[in-house]
N, C-alpha and C positions, 0 to 999 in steps of 0.2 A: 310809380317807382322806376320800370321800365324804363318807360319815356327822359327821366329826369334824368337816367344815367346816359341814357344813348346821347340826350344836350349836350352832356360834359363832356365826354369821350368827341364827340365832333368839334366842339368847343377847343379842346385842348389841341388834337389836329391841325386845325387851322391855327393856332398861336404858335405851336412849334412848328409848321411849314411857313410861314411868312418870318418866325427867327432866324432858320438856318439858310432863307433863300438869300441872304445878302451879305457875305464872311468880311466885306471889307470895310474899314476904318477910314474913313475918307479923311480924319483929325489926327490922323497917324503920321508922325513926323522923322520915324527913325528912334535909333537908340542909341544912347551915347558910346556904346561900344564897337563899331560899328558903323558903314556904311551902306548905303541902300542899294550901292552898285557898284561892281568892280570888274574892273578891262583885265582881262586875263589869259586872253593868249590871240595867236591869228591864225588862222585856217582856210584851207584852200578846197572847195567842194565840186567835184566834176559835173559839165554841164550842170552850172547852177541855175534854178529857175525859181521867179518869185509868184506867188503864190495868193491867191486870193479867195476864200470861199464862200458864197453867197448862203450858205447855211452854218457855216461855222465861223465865220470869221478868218482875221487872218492882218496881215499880212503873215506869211511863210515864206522861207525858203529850202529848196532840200535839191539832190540831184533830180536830175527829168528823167536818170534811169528808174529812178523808185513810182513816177505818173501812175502806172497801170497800176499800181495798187491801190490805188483811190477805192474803196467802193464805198463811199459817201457815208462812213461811218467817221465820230472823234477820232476814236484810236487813232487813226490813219496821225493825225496832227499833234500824238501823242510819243510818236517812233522817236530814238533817240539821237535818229538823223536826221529829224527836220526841228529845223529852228524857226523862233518869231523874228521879225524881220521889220530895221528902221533903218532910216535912212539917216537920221542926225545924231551923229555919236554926241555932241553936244545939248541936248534936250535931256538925255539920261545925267550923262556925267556931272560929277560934282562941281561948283563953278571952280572951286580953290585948285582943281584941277587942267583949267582948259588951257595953261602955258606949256602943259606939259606936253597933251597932244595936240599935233597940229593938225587939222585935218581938212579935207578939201570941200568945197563947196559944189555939190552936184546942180543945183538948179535946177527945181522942176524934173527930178525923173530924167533927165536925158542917156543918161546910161540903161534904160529900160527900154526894151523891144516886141510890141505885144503879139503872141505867138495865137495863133491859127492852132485852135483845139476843140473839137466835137464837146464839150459840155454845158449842159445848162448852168451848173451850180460852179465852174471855177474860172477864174480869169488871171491868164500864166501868161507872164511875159519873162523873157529872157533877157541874160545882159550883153550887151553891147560888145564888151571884151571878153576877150577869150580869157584873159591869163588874171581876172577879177580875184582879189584876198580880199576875206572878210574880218572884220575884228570882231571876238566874240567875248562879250560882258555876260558876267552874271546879273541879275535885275532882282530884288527882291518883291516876290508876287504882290505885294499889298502896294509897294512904293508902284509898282507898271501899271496895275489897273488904276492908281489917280491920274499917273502922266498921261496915260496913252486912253482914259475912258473918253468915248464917243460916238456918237454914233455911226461911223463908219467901220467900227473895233469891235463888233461882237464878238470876242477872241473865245476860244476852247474854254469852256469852265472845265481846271484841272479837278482832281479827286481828292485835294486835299482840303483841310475844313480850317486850317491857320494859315493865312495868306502871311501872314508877320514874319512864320518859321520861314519860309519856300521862299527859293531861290529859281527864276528861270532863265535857260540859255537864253541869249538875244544874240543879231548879229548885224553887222553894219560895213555896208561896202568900204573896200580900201583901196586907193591906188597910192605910190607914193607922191610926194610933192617936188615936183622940180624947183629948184631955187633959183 
């Protein structure tokens, strides 16, 4: 009798840890009220630097005064100053929308400068320009982890268990466009 409970109880264990290890919907296409992501303001972040971490994922960006607070914990990439960090405002944005923003074509990274830093686990480069604004979209968690899943993304798994509800900051370099 023992024995048959301790089966079930292990049994049940491993069916509710292989349930809740995977929140996201990959068949999940939005809802009609509603879009998956929304351009909602621009921001300007002192000595911004972008961010990469070989245990958590990443990209990030946040200032290079917050660095030394690193100690290789999530939280760190949970603060409500550091943002996830893309490069194509166009890969989020909705297509019915891309007339409206115009936006520039970076190429490869060339506005990124990789910075000389004592760590095993992160790789920070800086940008290029000094006087860099970023546009910051809302992303909704379940629509970001289909865009952006791969294997270079091992992003923060946040603490919330409905990716559908959650909303996360993102941010994407801006310069203006000369005409």
């Amino acid at each position: 009798m023992k024995i048959g409970i301790k089966y079930l109880l292990i049994s049940l264990f491993v069916i509710s840890c292989s349930i809740s290890k995977n929140n996201i919907d990959y068949d999940y296409i939005g809802e009609n009220n509603y879009n998956n992501f929304y351009l909602v303001d621009t921001i300007k972040i002192l000595e911004p630097i972008r961010v990469y971490s070989k245990k958590f994922g990443g990209p990030f960006v946040f200032s290079k005064a917050i660095l030394n607070e690193y100690k290789l914990t999530s939280d760190f990439f949970e603060r409500p100053d550091v943002f996830i960090y893309a490069d194509d405002l166009y890969y989020a944005l909705p297509t019915k929308d891309y007339e409206v923003y115009r936006y520039p074509d970076y190429g490869n990274c060339k506005h990124l400068v990789r910075e000389n830093w004592n760590s095993t686990d992160l790789e920070i480069y800086s940008f290029s320009e000094d006087s860099i604004v970023f546009l910051m979209g809302m992303i909704n968690a379940n629509y970001y982890y289909i865009k952006y899943r791969n294997s270079n993304n091992n992003h923060v798994k946040y603490k919330e268990t409905d990716y559908k509800r959650v909303f996360y900051k993102i941010i994407f370099p801006y310069r203006k466009i000369d005409n």
